[in-house]
C-alpha positions as CSV (number, residue, x, y, z in Angstrom):
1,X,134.4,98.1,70.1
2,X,137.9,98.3,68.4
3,X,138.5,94.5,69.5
4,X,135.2,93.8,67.6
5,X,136.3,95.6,64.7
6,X,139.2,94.1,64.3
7,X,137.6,90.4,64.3
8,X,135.5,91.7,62.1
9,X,138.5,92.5,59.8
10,X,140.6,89.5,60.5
11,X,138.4,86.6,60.5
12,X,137.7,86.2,56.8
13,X,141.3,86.3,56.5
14,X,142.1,83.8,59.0
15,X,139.2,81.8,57.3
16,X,140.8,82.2,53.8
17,X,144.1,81.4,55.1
18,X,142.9,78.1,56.3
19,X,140.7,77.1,53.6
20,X,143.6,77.2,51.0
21,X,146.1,75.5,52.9
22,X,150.2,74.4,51.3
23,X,150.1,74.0,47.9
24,X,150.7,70.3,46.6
25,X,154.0,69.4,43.8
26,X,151.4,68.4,41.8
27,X,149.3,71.7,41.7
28,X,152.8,73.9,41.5
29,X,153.9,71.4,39.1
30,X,151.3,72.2,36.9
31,X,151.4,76.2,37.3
32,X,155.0,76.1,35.7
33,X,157.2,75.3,39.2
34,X,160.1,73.6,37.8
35,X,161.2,72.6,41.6
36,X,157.9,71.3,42.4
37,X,157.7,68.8,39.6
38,X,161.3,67.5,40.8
39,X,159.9,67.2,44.0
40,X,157.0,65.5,42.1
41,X,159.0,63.3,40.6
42,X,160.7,62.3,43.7
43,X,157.8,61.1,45.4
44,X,156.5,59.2,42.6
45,X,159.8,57.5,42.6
46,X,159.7,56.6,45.9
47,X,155.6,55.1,45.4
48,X,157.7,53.1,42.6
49,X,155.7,55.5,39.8
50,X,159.3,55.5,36.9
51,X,157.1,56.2,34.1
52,X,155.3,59.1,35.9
53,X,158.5,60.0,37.4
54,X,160.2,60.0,34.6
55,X,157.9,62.7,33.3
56,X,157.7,64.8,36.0
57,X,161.7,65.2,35.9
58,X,161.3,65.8,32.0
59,X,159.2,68.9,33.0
60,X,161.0,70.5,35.5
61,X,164.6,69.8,33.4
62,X,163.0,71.6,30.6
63,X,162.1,74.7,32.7
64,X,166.3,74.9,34.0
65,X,166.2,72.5,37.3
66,X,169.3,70.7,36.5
67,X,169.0,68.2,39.5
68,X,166.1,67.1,37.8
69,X,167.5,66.5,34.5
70,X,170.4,64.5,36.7
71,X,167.4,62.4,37.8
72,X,166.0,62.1,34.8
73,X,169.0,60.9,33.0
74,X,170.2,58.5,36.5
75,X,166.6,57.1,36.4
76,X,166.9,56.4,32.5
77,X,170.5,54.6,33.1
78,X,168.8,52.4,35.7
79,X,166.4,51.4,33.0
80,X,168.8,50.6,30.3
81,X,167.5,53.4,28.3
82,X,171.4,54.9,27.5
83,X,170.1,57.1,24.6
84,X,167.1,58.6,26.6
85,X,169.0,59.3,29.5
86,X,171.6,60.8,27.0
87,X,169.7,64.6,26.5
88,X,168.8,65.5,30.0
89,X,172.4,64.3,31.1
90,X,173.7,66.6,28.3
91,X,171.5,69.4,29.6
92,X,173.1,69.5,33.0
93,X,176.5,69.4,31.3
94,X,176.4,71.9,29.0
95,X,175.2,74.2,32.6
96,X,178.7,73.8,33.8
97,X,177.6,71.8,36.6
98,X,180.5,69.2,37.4
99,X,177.7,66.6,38.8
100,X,176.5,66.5,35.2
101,X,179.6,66.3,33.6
102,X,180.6,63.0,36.1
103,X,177.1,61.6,35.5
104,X,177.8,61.8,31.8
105,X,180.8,60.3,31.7
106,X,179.1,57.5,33.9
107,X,177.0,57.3,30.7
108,X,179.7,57.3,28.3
109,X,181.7,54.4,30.2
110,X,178.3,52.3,30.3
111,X,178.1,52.1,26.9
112,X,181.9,50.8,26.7
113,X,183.3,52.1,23.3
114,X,186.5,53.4,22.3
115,X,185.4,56.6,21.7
116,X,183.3,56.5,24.5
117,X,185.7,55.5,27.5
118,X,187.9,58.8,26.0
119,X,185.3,61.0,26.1
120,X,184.1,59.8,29.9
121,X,187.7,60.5,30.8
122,X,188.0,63.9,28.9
123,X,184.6,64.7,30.8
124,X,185.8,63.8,34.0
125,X,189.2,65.8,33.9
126,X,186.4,68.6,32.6
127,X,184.7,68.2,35.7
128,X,186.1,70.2,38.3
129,X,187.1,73.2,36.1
130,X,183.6,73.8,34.3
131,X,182.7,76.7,36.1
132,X,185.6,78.6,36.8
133,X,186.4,82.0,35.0
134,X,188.5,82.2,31.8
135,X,190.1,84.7,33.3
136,X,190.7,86.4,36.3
137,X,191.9,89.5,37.8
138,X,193.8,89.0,41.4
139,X,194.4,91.0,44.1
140,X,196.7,90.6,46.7
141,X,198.8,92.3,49.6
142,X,202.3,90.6,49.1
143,X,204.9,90.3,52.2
144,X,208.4,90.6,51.3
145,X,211.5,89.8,53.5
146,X,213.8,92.6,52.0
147,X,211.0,94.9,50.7
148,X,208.5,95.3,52.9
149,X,204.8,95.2,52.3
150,X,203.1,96.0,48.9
151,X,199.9,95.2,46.2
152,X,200.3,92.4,44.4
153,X,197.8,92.4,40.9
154,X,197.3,89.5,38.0
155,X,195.6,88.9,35.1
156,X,195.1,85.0,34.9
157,X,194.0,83.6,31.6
158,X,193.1,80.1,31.8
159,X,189.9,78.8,29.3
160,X,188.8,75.6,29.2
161,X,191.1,74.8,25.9
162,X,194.4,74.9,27.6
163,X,193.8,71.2,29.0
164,X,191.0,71.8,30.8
165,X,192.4,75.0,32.5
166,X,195.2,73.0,33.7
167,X,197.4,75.7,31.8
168,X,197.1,79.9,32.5
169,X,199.1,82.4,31.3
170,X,199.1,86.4,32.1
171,X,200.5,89.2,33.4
172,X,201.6,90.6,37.1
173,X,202.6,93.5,38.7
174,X,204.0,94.2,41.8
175,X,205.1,96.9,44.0
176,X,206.4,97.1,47.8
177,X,206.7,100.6,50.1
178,X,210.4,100.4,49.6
179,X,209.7,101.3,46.2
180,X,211.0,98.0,44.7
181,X,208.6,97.4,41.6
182,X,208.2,94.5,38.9
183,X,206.3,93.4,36.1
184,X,206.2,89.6,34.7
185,X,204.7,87.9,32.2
186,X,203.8,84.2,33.5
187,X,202.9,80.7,32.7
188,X,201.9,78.3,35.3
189,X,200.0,74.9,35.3
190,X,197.6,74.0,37.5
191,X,196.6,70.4,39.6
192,X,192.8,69.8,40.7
193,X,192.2,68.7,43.9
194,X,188.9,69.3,44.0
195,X,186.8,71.3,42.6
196,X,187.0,73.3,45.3
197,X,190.6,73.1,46.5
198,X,194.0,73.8,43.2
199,X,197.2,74.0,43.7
200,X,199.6,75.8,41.0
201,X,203.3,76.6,40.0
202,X,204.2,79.1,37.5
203,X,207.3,80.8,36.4
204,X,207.8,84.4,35.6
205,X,209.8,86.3,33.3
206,X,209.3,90.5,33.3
207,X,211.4,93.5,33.8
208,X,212.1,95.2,37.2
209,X,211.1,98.4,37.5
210,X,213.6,101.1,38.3
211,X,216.2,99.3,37.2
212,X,219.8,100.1,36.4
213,X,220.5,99.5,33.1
214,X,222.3,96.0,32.1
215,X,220.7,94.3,35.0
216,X,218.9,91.8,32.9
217,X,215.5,90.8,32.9
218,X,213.6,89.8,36.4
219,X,213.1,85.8,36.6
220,X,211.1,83.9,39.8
221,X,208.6,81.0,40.3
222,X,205.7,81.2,42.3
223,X,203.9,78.5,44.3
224,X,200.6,78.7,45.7
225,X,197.0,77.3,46.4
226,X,193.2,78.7,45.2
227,X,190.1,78.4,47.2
228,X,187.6,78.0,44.7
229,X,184.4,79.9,45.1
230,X,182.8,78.8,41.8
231,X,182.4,81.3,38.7
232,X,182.8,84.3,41.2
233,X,186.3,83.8,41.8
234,X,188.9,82.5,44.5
235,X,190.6,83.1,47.7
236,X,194.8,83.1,47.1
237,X,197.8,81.8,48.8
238,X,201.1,81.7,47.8
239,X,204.6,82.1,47.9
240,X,207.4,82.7,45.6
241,X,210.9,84.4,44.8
242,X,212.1,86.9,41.7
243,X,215.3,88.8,41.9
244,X,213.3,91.9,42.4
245,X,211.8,90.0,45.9
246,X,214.1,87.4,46.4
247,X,211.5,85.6,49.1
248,X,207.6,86.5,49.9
249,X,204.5,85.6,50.4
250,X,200.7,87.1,49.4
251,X,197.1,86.4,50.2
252,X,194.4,87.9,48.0
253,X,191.3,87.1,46.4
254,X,190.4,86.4,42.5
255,X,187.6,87.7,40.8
256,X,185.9,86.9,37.3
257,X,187.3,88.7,34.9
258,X,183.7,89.9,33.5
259,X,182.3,90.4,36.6
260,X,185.8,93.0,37.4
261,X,184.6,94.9,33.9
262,X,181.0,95.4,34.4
263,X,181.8,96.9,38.0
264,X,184.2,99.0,36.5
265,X,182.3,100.0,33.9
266,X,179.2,100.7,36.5
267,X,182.1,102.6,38.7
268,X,182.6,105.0,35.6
């Protein structure tokens, strides 16, 4: 009787399951699924449909799927149509997404111009640095050869203006168990291997704490590598020497600089 029962229960679901089956790109498409009309669009390409495909990434672009606007504007390029493809390429720029910004300086170099060939180079040293913080707080253990072990915190400003983020600038603070303390003022400069992968130099200038008097200000360099987890942040190694640590290195992590104030202001 219960085994009865619960066919009796199940099998209109089973039956309903069956009869409505996947959902096609098309019908999704046409609900509002911005990644179903890129997939859309991908099939139509590959049945040699441009025109339709061409709309199908139009519609999906407009709804946020910024691979979409990449094929829109890559299809459009194919084509020779430079100022259609021109918006959608744009759109996916303007996202902070570095394939965008390479695709539109592809653009920019197609159509040959002065103005043109220095904007796909401005673009492309843009690339890899679009969606990293403007700043960043960092914080790291730091080993030091005469002081021992101690935290390590920075704030790292580096917006887009100062060459791409090539150029930072902030504060850092240091202490070690010995008690030996300092606190610098920076500027550094930053290479791009990747976007995933910079390496940086930067010299400091601060004051050491506890001091004696007449001593002079605290001077060192610092040398050291990021890996680059997007707008969230970055993983930290480096090494460096001040007269208040005369040789250490740190490992730490960076975080964005908003994302640090809206957990501390959550934290309150």
């Amino acid at each position: 009787m219960r085994h009865m029962w619960l066919m009796a229960v199940m099998a209109p679901l089973l039956v309903a399951c069956a009869t409505k089956g996947p959902v096609s790109p098309v019908t999704a498409c046409q609900k509002g699924v911005a990644s179903a009309c890129g997939e859309w669009g991908d099939e139509l390409l590959r049945q040699g449909a441009r025109s339709e495909a061409d709309t199908a990434f139009g519609a999906a672009c407009e709804r946020g799927d910024l691979e979409s606007c990449l094929a829109q504007g890559q299809l459009r390029m194919e084509d020779g149509d430079l100022a259609g493809a021109e918006p959608p390429l744009v759109r996916a720029y303007e996202a902070d997404w570095e394939q965008g910004a390479e695709a539109l300086a592809d653009l920019r170099e197609a159509r040959g111009g002065a103005g043109d060939l220095e904007a796909a180079a401005r673009l492309r040293r843009e690339a890899p640095a679009l969606d990293k913080p403007a700043f960043e707080f960092v914080f790291a253990y730091r080993v030091d050869v005469s002081n021992g072990v101690g935290p390590d915190i920075a704030l790292n400003i580096q917006p887009m203006g100062l060459f791409e983020r090539r150029l930072s600038f902030g504060a850092q603070t240091a202490f070690t168990h010995s008690g030996a303390g300092e606190l610098n003022g920076f500027v550094g400069y930053q290479h791009f291997l990747s976007s995933w992968l910079v390496t940086y130099a930067r010299f400091m200038m601060g004051a050491a704490l506890h001091a004696a008097p007449g001593q002079g200000p605290n001077v060192g360099a610092e040398v050291g590598a990021k890996l680059c987890l997007g707008s969230i942040g970055h993983l930290n190694l480096a090494a460096g020497s001040s007269r208040v640590n005369p040789g250490y290195v740190s490992m730490g992590f960076g975080l964005d600089g908003i994302l640090v104030l809206i957990i501390a202001a959550h934290a309150r």
